[in-house]
Each structure stands twice: as C-alpha cells, then as structure tokens.
N, C-alpha and C positions, 0 to 999 in steps of 0.2 A: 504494500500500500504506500502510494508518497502523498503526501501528507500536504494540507491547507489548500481546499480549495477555494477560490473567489468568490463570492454572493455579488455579484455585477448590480448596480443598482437595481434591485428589486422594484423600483417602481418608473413604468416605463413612460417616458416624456418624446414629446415632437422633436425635430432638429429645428423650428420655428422658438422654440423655446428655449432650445437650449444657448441658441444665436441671442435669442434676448437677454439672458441670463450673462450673456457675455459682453453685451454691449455696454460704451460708456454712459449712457444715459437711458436706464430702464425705464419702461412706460408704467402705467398705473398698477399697482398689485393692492389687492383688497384681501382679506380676511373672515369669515364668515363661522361661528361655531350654533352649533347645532344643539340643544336639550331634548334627550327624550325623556319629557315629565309623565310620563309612565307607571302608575300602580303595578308594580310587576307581579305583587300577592292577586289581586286581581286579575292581572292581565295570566298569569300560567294557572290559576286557579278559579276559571271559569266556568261553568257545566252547560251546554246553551241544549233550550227544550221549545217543544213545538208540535208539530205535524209537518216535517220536509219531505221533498221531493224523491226518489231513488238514488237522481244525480249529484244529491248531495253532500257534499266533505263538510259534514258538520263543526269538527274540530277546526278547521283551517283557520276560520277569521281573525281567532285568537293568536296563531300560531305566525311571529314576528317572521318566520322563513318563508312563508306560506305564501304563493301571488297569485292570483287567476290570470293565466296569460291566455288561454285554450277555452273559448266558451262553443255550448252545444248548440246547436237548431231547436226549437221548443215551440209547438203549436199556442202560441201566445202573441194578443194584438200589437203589430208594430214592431217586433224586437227581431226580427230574423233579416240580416243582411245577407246580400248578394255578393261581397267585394272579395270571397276568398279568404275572411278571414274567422269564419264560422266551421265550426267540427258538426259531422254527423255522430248522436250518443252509439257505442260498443252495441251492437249486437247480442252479445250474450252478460250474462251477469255477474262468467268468472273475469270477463276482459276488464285487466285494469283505469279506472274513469281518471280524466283530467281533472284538476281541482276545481269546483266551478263554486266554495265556498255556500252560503247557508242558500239554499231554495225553499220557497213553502209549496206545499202540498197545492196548497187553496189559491186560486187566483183573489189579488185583492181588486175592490170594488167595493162603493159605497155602501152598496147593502151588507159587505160580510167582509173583516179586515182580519186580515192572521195577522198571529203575535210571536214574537220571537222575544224567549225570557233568557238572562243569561243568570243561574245561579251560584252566587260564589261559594268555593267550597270553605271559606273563613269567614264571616258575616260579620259585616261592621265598619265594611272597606269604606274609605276614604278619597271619594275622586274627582280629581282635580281637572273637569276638561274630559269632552269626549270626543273622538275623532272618528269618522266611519266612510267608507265606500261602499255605494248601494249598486255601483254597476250600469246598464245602460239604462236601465226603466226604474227610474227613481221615484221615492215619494215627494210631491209634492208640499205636503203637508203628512207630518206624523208626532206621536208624541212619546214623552221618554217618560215610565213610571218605577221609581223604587220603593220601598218602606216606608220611606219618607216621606217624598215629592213626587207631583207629576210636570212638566213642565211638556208646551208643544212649542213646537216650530216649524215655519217652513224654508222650505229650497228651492235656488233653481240651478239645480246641477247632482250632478251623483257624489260629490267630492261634502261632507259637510265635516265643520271643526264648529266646537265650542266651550269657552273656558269654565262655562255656569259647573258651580258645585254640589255633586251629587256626595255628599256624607253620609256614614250608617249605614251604608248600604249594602242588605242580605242580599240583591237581587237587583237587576235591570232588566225592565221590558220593555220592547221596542212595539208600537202600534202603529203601522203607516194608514194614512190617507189614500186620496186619488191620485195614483199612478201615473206618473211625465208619459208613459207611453200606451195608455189606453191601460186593455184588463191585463194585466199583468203579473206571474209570481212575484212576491215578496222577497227580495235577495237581499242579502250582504256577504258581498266579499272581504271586507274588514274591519276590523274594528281595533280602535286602542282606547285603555279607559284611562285618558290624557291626552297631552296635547304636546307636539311639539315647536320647541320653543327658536327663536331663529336670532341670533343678536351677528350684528355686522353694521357696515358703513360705520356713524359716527357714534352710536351707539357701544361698540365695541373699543374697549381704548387702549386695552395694551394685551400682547399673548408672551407666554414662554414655555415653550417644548424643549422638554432632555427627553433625549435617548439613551440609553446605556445598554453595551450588550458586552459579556467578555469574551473573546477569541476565545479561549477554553472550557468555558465553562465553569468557572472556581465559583463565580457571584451568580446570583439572578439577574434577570436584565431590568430593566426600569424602564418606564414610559411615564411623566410627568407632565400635566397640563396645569397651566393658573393662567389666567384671564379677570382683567378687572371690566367695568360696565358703566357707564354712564348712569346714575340710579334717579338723578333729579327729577324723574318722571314717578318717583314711589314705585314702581310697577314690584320690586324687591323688596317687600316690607316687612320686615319679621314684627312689627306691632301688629300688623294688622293679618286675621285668624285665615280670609279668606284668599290672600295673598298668595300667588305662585310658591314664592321662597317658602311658605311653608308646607311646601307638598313637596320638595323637592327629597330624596332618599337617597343615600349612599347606594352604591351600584347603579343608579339611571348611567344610559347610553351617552355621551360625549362624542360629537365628531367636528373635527377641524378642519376647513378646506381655504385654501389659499388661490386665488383666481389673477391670472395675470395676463396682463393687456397684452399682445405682442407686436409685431412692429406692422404688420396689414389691418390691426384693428379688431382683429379675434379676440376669445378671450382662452385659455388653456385652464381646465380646474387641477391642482394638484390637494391630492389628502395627502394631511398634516398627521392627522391623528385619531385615534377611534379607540376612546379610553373610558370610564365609570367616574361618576361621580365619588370623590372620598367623602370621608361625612364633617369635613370643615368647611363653609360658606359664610360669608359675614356681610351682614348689611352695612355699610356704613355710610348711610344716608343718603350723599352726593355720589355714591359710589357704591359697585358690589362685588365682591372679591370671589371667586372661585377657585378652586384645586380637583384635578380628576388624575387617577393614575390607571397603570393598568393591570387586568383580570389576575394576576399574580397575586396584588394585592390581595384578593377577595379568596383567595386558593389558602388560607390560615387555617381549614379544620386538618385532622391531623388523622395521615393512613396509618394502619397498622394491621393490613393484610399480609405483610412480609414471611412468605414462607420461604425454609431452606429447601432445595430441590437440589437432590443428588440429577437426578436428571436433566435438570433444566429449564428452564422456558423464555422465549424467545424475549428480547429483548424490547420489541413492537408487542407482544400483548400486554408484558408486565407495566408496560409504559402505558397503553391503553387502556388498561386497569385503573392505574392511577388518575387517567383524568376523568374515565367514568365517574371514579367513587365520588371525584370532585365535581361532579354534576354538570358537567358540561358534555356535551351534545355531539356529533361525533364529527359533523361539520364545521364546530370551534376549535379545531385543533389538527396538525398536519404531522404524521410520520413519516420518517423517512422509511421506504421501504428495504435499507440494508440493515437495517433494526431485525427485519426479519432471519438474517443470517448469524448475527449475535445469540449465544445460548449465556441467561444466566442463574445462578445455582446458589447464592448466598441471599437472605431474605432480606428485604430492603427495609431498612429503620424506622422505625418509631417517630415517626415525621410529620410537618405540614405536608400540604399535597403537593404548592411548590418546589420545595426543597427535596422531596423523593422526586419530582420532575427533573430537576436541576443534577440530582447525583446519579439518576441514569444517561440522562444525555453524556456527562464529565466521562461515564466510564463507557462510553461507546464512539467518542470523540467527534460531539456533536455539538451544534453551535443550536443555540436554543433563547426564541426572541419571540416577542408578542409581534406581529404586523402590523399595516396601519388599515384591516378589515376586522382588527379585534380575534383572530386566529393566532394562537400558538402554535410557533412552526419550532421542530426538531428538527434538524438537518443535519447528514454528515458534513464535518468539515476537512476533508481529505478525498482525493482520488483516487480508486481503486483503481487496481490492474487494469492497461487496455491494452490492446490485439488491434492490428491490424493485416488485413487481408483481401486479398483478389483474387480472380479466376479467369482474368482474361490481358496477364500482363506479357510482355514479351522476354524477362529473362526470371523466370519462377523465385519464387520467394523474398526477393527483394521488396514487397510490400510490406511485409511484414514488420519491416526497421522504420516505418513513417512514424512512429510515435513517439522516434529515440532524435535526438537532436545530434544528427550524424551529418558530417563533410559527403556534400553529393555531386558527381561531376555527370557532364554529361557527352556524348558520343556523338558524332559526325553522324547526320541521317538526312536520304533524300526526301525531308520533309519541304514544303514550300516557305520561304522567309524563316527557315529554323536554323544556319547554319552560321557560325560566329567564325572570322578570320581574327579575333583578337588575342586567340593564346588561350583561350578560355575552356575550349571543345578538345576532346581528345578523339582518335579513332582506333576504333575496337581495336581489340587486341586477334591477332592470326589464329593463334590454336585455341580461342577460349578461355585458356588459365589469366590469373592474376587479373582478374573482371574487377572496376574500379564500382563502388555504390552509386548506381542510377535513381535510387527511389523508383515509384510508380511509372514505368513506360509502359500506356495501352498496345496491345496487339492491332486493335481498330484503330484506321483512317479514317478521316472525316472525308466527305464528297466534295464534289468542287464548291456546294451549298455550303458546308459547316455540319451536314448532318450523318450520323451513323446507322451502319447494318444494326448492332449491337451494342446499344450504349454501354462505354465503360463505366465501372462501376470501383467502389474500393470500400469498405466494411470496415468501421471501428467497434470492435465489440469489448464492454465491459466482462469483470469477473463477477458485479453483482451492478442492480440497477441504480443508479444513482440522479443527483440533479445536478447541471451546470448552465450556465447563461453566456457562453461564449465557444463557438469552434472557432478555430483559426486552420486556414486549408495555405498553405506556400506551395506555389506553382513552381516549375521551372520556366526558362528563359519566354518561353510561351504560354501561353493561358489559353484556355476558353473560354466561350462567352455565357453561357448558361449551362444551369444545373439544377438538379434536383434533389434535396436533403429528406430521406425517408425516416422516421424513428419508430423504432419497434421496442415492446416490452413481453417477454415470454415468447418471441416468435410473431408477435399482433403486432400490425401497424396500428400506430398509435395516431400517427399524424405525417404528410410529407408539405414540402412548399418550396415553392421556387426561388432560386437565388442568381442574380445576373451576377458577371464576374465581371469588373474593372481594373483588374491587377495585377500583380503575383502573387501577393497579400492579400487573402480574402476572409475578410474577419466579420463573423456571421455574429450577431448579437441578439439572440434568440432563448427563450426558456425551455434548455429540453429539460424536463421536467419527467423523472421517476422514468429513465428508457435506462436497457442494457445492449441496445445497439443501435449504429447511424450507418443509413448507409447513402453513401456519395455517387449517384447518376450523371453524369455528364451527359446534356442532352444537343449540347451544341455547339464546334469549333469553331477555327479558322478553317478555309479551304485546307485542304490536301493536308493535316498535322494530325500528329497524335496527342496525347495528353500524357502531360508530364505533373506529377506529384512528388514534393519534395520531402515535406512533415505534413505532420496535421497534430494541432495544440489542440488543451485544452486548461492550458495551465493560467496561471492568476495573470490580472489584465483586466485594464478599465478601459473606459470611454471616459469617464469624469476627470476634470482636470481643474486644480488649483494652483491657478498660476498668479504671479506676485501683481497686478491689477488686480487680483479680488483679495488682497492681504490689506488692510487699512494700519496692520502693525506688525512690526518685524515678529516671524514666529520662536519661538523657546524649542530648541532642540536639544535634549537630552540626551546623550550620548552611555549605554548601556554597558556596563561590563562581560568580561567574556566568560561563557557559560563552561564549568570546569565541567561538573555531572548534574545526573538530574538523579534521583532516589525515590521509587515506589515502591511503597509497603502492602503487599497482597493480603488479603484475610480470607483464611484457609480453616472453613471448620469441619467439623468429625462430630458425629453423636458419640455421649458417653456410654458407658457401658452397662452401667446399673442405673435401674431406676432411681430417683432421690426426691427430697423434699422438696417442690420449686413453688409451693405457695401452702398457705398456716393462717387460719384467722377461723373467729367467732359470727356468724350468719345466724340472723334471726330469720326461722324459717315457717311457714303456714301456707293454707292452702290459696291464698290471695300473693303470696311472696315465696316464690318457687321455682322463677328463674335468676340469676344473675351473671355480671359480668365480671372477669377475674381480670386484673391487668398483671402482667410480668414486667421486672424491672430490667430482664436480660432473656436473649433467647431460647424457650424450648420447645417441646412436644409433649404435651399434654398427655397422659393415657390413661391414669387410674382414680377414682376417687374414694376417700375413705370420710366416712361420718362420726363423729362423736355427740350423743347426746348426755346433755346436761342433767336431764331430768332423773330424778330418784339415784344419781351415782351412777345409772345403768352405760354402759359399754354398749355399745350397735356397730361396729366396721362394715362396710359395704363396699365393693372396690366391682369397677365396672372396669371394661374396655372401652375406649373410645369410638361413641357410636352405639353401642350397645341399647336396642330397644327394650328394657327391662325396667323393673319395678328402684325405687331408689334413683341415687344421682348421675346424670350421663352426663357427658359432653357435648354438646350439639351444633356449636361449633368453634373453630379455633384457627389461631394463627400461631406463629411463634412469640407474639405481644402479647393475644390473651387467650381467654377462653369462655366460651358463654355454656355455662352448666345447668341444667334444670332437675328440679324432681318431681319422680313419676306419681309418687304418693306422700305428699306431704304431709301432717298431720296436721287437722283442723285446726288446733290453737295453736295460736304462737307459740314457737319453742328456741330455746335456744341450742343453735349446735356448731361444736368446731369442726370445721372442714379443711383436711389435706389431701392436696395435690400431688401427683407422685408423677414424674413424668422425667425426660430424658435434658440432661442441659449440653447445649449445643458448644463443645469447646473448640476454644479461638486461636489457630498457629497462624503469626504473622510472619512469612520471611520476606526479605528484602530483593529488590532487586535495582539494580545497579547500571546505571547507564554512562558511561565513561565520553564525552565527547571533546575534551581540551586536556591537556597536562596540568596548566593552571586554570586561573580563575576563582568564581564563586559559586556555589552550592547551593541553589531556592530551599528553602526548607522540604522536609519530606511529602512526598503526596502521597495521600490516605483516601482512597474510594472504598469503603468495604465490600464492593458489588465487584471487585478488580479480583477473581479466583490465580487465574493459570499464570503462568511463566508469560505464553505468548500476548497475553492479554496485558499483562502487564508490559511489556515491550514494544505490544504498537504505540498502549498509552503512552509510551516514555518514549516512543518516538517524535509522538504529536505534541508534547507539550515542550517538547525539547525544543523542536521548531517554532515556538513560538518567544521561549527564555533567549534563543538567539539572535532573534530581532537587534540591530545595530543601535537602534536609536526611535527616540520617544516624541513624539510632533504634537506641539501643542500650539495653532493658532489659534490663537485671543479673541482676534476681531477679523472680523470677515463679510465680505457681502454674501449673506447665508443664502444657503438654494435649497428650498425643503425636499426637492427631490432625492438628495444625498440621506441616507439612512443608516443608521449604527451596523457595523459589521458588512457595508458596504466596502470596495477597494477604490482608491482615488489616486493620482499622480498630483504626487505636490510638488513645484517649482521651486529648484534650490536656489541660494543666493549666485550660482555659478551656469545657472538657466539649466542643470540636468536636472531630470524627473526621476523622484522618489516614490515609486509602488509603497502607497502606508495602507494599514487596514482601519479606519474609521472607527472606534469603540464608543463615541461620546461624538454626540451633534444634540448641540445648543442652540435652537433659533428662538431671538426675539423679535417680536415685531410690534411695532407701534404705529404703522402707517409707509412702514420704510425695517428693511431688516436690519436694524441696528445693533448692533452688540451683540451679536451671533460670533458663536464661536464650535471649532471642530479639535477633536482629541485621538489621533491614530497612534499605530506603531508597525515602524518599519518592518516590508518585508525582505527577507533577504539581501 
C-alpha cells in the first residue's frame, strides 16, 4: 500500500469562478444562512390517520428525505397532464409505487371534506410555524385544528408557510376546502411543523466557519458556525414567549451558502456549511448571536457493544454499527468500501459514538470528516496497489510498468509526423535483446480519419476499491485527441465519459468514487499514428493554488524536525483460563424489578450466575449458562462492557439478594513494534489504537503515520483572500517566497466574512 492519498477539493466549482476568485477586483459575494426551526420530536414523531388512497406513502410527508418527484394519472377533475411528465400507477400490487406522499381516499368537495390528522407520538408539542406542500390541486381554503386551536386560512398556491403558534399540541388536523383544481383528492406531499428561517443581505452581519480535520486521524474533526444578526427588528426576542428565538432547539438544521457574482453577471452558489444548532444563542437586543457545530457534536451517548472476536468482523460493519446505534440513518454517513477488507478482532471501548468512530477510522488509516451535506464520510487515506495492463500493445508486457514512474524512450516508427531528428528517438534494436522501456505502444493504427479497427485500450486495476479525484494519463511525443474513461466496481460499469485530449498531460479531474478498475479507450487519433502511453498517476495533486496575491501577510513556516522512529503499541488479548469473579453486589429483587443492567469496569464474557438470598440466612446458588432459557437468573444479553441479566421467577416481595458474576477476563499482551526510519532525530510519542491486533496491521499503520510525522514543514497563513471552496483535508499548492509551489494538505480553513472575506485564514502541512 503507499500511503496519502489526495481529497482534491471535494466540492466542485466552474472555471468562471475560479477566474473570479483570482481576479484583482472580485465582484459582489453575498452570504445567506439558513434555520430549520423545526420541532424534530414532532416532526420524527408523527403518526398521520385518515382514509388514503392505495397510492399512498403515508409516512413520506414527514420524512425530511422524502420528495415527490414521480406523480400518477388519477381519474380526478383537472389534474392529469399531457407534457410527459405524469406516470401510469404499477399494474400489480407487489410493483414497487413512487412516493406520491398522503392521498385521501374521498374526493374533496363542499358537501364532504376528508381530514388528515397527524398524531404525535409525545403530546404537548410545541410548534413554532407550519410549512406544507399540497401539490398541484391545492386547497383553497382549509383549516388547521389541535387540542387547543383551530385557526383557517387561505391560499393561492400549493406552497403554504406560516409562523402562527400551535402549543400543546397532542394532535394536528388538517380540513381543506374547495379544491384550486375542481373535485379533487386531498394531498400533501409535505409537511414540516416549523418554519424555515432565511437571514442574509443586511440582515446578516458577520459569519465565521472553522474546519478542522486531522490527516491521521489522532483528533475528531470540527465544523464550527457563529453568525451574528441584525436584531433591531425584535424578531429575536427571548422576552417575549411567542418569539422565534424561543423555539429554537439545539440540533435544528444550519446551512450556509455563499453566492458570488462573476465577471458575465451570473451568480455561482457555493455551500459553506451544513451544521446543528448548539444550545448557546443570545439575544442581545440590537443584535443576535448564534453558534452551530457539527453532528459529532451530538454523537456524546456512549457505545459499549464492543465485543472480542477471535474471528473477526469486518471493519465496514463494526463501523456501521457504530453509527446505527448512534441513530443516524444510513444515508448520513459514507464508508469507504476497503473497510470491507479490514478484519477486526479486539472489542472496541467503552466510548462516545464519536470517538469509537474516530478510533476505527485511526486504525484502518482513514481520514474521517463531516461534509458540507451534513454526511460523515470515512475514507481511506492511502492508495492501494494498482496494475496496469493491455491486450493489444505491440511489445507484451511493457504496460504493465505505467504506474511506476520509469525513464521511457521511444523508437523510430513509420508513423505520420511521429519521427524526431533531435537525438531524442532511438531505433530498435536488430536481434530484439537489450529492448529500451516504451510504455504503452498500441498495435492499432488510426485511419487516414483518426479512427480505429479496434480501439486501444489500457486497464488500471486496483487490489481493493477505492476513491480518488484525479487521473493523470502522460502521452508520449504524440497524443490523441479523444477518449473514453470507463469505471467499473466488481466487474459492473459503474459509469464511463468522454475526455478530449489537449496534450501530453492529461489531467482528468473527476470523482471516481468507490471503482477497482478504469479503463482507458482511445477512441480517436491523429491520421496514420499509434498511441503512445507513458504513466498514468494517481498520486496527490491539486488544481487549487495559493499564490502570494491572495496572501494579505507574509505566511509563518514552521520548519519540522526529522523523524528518527515512529513506535506502535498492539493490544493482543487471550481469554483467561478459569472462570472468576468479574462483578459482586447486592440487587433488590421482585417481580416488578427483575431485569437489570451490569456495567464492567474492564473487558469480559459473561457466563454464569450465582444468587445469594438474604432472607432467613438461607443459601440458594443458581448458576446458569449464558442464554440458558430456565427458571432463575440468565443473561440475555451482553457485551464485553456489560451484561443485561433477568429473572425467570422472581419472588413476589421485595427481597434482597447478592448477585455474582463468574465469567472469563479478557487479558491484555501489549508488544511493541518499531519502525526505524532516520538514524537520528525525534521520537512522537507512542501510538496506542487498541483495535491495532497483528504485526502487519501494525506496520501499514506505522507506515501511514510515519508519512505524515515526515512532513518538512508547517504552513500557516494568517490572512488570506478566503475561497470557501477550499475545505479541510483538501490538497492546495502554496507559492513560496522563491515562486516554487509547495503540495501542503489543508487541516484548518478559517473563513470570515463580513460583506468581504476578511481575516480568513488556512493551516496545512507539507507534503513530501
């Protein structure tokens, strides 16, 4: 495996933009954040009742992922277009339906109006504002009833917001009126119970975004939002009860977008940010102060599923695990699929959720960052193995050396406009021996067109699937002009797309995204020539560049010492060999209190239980196996943290009784391992992953972090004309005081803005 690979700006911008971003005189950029004031007990604790239609995805409206893009033909007045963009409903009843959100059964109409109730599963909600899409046959008039209130209103549009306060509320019923489009079913596509909230232009008065993410993985990443507000309008009033600001909740939705003019008068939107509300907010009168960080934050309950597994389990489940148990949803968060190739066997700590997130990525050597869609992504950060290969070259096996950065010459051929009289060209050799490295020469000629019998082809395939955002193809002295890039995962095209060549250099800036092979079609020369392939990268490399016009002040280079060793400590357990005491206490037990939860202060296995009753001096032992459906106390279930034990027949009265645990304790051999790469130098302290078993596992780790302690040197500019495109654990070329370009890895991006990015600043460190 060699080790770091590039995250290319993960978020992709115009060359219109990027040209602005570079000009001396930037045009207008504005700022815009986003509130979703949102009941979210409400909003995921909804039940909605009725009489609907078959067609109906009852759940959906509520469901913030959920969109009707797809609607049916429906024998109802006025609602069925012609344009193509209407579905005929499935035929049978196992065919799965497009989401088409709440239908009623009942056509409404003045004489008979269905009602759509939605009932919370928590009674007493509090909601601030409601927002709804009724689709293309809206009510005209309808009215909203809770516990409480009934309040009506009307519309003219399918889109309706409003900030009236529904309090107390066990329930919402929705009653519509007469129908925008004659008799029509009763719909709602969605619903939120709240509103959101839009602050921008001069309303908005100052933003600052930190990123932090660490190349290694040692820290968590951070995403930090605070924004102040113009408040002189009271609209933020924590005096007053019915006031926005007091509905607002820690965890509501945050998103930041940044909009900028460019030089034809377009406008380009870039996201900033897409973080939660923290639960500090301050009115301060003339002014309103906010902080939002991100979902990490909110990841503070604590796993303790960690089982020891002589066998193993895959790296991608146990990580999956982990963000299940932390309730996130399987579309809020991104594995990398070579997680799937990782087995591991030590059970994972007694931990928050994020910090078990954070020490399995460390020990699979993964870079691991919230996005700016509010997605945790895991990703490797290292290249595995590639291969390359061909089936239609002209001197066998020399394709194979494209991914080695090898001296390539090339041979005298009656190609058209291919042949060099400057000393450059060699000619073949008589008897075939002592053959100089050509790289990729096709067997196929192109036609007097440019075109081939057989297009050539050339195959980069990984040893496992991985993500990168950049190929790079080096031609020889000739090029062609078009091609076609295929990617495949397991054998399936995944995706292909056309690439015109301009070059000899042809640097493709593309997401292939979770492929274990590419493969390279040429679909079009110059007359009469072959194709020639020199390399093909994949190695680190931007497009971003900071160069000394976007520096406002000399940058601080920190210059690193040199890395003697690096030192990782393995944690290597063994089950004991006799059973032993691993928990001891007094449980008051009855037939109302007859399960409970044991916590462990250290790892084991559970297996036996013994009872002592208090009562009359008597003695009772009872010792079960784990799992054991019998009479008395089991185990029902466990990890190596705890164990949930119940009894089968408890006795009616309170009694007191002590209860021992007898189960196996998992002991801990730490050896060392040792990674030597300088004579002198300095030492980082030792790294300690407990998840880090085997010798080899230990070795890539101390490969990959080695590559990062030998980083030359530490970049920190200050002040900067900031460009929120740029993102933590992206790669940038910063401009030295001597105009070379220094490959750094972005760890910290600072943007402030106030009307203008002012006092922005970026924190990398050198590669190589």
């Amino acid at each position: 495996m060699k080790n770091h690979i590039g995250m290319i700006n993960m978020q992709a911008v115009s060359k219109k933009y990027r040209s602005m971003m570079k000009s001396d005189c930037r045009k207008l950029t504005t700022a815009v954040i986003y509130i979703g004031a949102i009941n979210q007990d409400a909003q995921m604790g909804s039940s909605p009742d009725g009489y609907f239609n078959e067609l109906s995805t009852a759940s959906a409206p509520a469901n913030p992922d959920e969109e009707v893009t797809k609607r049916y033909f429906s024998w109802e007045e006025n609602l069925n277009r012609l344009d193509g963009k209407m579905y005929f409903p499935p035929e049978f009843e196992s065919d799965e339906l497009y989401n088409q959100g709440i239908i009623t059964e009942e056509l409404s109409a003045f004489a008979s109006s269905p009602t759509v109730i939605f009932n919370f599963t928590t009674p007493g909600m509090n909601i601030r504002g409601l927002t709804i899409d009724f689709g293309i046959s809206y009510p005209k008039s309808f009215t909203v009833e809770t516990n409480e209130v009934t309040r009506s209103y009307e519309i003219n549009s399918g889109k309706f917001v409003t900030e009236d306060i529904f309090d107390n509320s066990d329930y919402l019923k929705i009653t519509p009126g007469e129908m925008s489009h004659g008799k029509t079913r009763f719909r709602i596509e969605k619903i939120l119970f709240g509103i959101g909230i839009t602050l921008g232009g001069k309303k908005l008065l100052k933003v600052a975004l930190k990123e932090k993410t660490h190349p290694i993985s040692l820290k968590l990443p951070t995403v930090d939002l605070s924004f102040s507000v113009d408040n002189q309008d009271r609209y933020f009033n924590a005096s007053a009860p019915d006031s926005e600001f007091n509905y607002l909740k820690k965890g509501q939705q945050v998103t930041l977008f940044f909009y900028q003019t460019l030089a034809d008068g377009t406008i380009e939107k870039v996201k900033g940010a897409h973080v939660a509300l923290d639960d500090t907010w301050k009115d301060k009168v003339t002014t309103a102060e906010f902080s939002a960080t991100d979902r990490f934050y909110q990841m503070d309950g604590i796993y303790e599923e960690g089982l020891w597994r002589p066998h193993g389990i895959t790296a991608y489940e146990q990580l999956k695990d982990v963000f299940l148990k932390a309730g996130l949803k399987e579309s809020e968060f991104y594995i990398d699929e070579y997680l799937h190739t990782i087995k591991l066997h030590n059970p994972v700590p007694k931990d928050t959720y994020a910090n078990c997130v954070l020490l399995i990525a460390n020990a699979c050597r993964c870079v691991i960052k919230q996005n700016r869609f509010y997605q945790i992504m895991v990703m490797a950060s290292f290249i595995p193995d590639l291969y390359t290969s061909s089936e239609d070259e002209v001197e066998p096996d020399l394709a194979k050396h494209l991914i080695e950065a090898r001296e390539v010459f090339e041979y005298f051929d009656w190609q058209k406009d291919f042949n060099a009289l400057d000393g450059s060209m060699y000619f073949p050799p008589e008897n075939g021996n002592d053959e100089l490295c050509t790289g990729y020469v096709s067997t196929e000629i192109a036609d007097d067109k440019g075109n081939f019998i057989k297009n050539p082809t050339v195959t980069m395939t990984a040893e496992v699937a991985f993500t990168f955002f950049q190929l790079t193809i080096y031609f020889g002295s000739i090029f062609p002009e078009k091609m076609i890039i295929h990617c495949f995962k397991n054998n399936e095209e995944k995706e292909n797309f056309a690439v015109e060549v301009n070059s000899e250099k042809c640097v493709i800036v593309h997401t292939f995204r979770d492929v274990d092979k590419v493969k390279i079609e040429i679909t079009k020369a110059g007359e009469f020539q072959r194709v020639y392939i020199r390399q093909i990268s994949v190695g680190e490399t931007s497009d971003f560049y900071i160069d000394r016009s976007d520096m406002l002040k000399e940058p601080s280079i920190e210059k690193q010492d040199e890395l003697k060793d690096i030192q990782v400590i393995r944690t290597i357990y063994s089950k004991s060999e006799e059973l032993t005491d691993v928990y001891t206490d007094t449980i008051t037990l009855s037939s109302d209190l007859k399960e409970f939860k044991i916590p462990f202060t250290e790892p084991v296995i559970p297996v036996t239980i013994s009872t002592f009753s208090h009562k009359d001096n008597a003695q009772d032992e009872v010792t079960l196996e784990v799992g054991a459906l019998d009479y008395g106390g089991v185990v029902v279930r466990y990890s190596n943290w705890y164990a949930v034990i119940k009894f089968i027949t408890p006795p009616e009265v309170s009694e007191e009784i002590d209860i021992v645990i007898k189960g196996y304790k998992l002991l801990e051999f730490n050896p060392e391992y040792l990674l030597n790469v300088n004579s002198t130098g300095y030492t980082p302290a030792a790294l300690k992953n407990p998840l880090i078993d085997s010798e080899k596992m230990a070795k890539d780790y101390a490969d990959w972090c080695a590559d990062y302690y030998k980083a030359r040197a530490e970049y920190k500019l200050s002040k900067v004309t900031g460009d929120p495109a740029l993102e933590s654990n992206d790669l940038a070329y910063c401009e030295n005081e001597d105009a070379s370009k220094q490959l750094i890895r972005v760890h910290t991006v600072n943007i402030k803005f106030d009307g203008a990015y002012s006092g922005s600043s970026y924190e990398g460190r050198s590669i190589k």
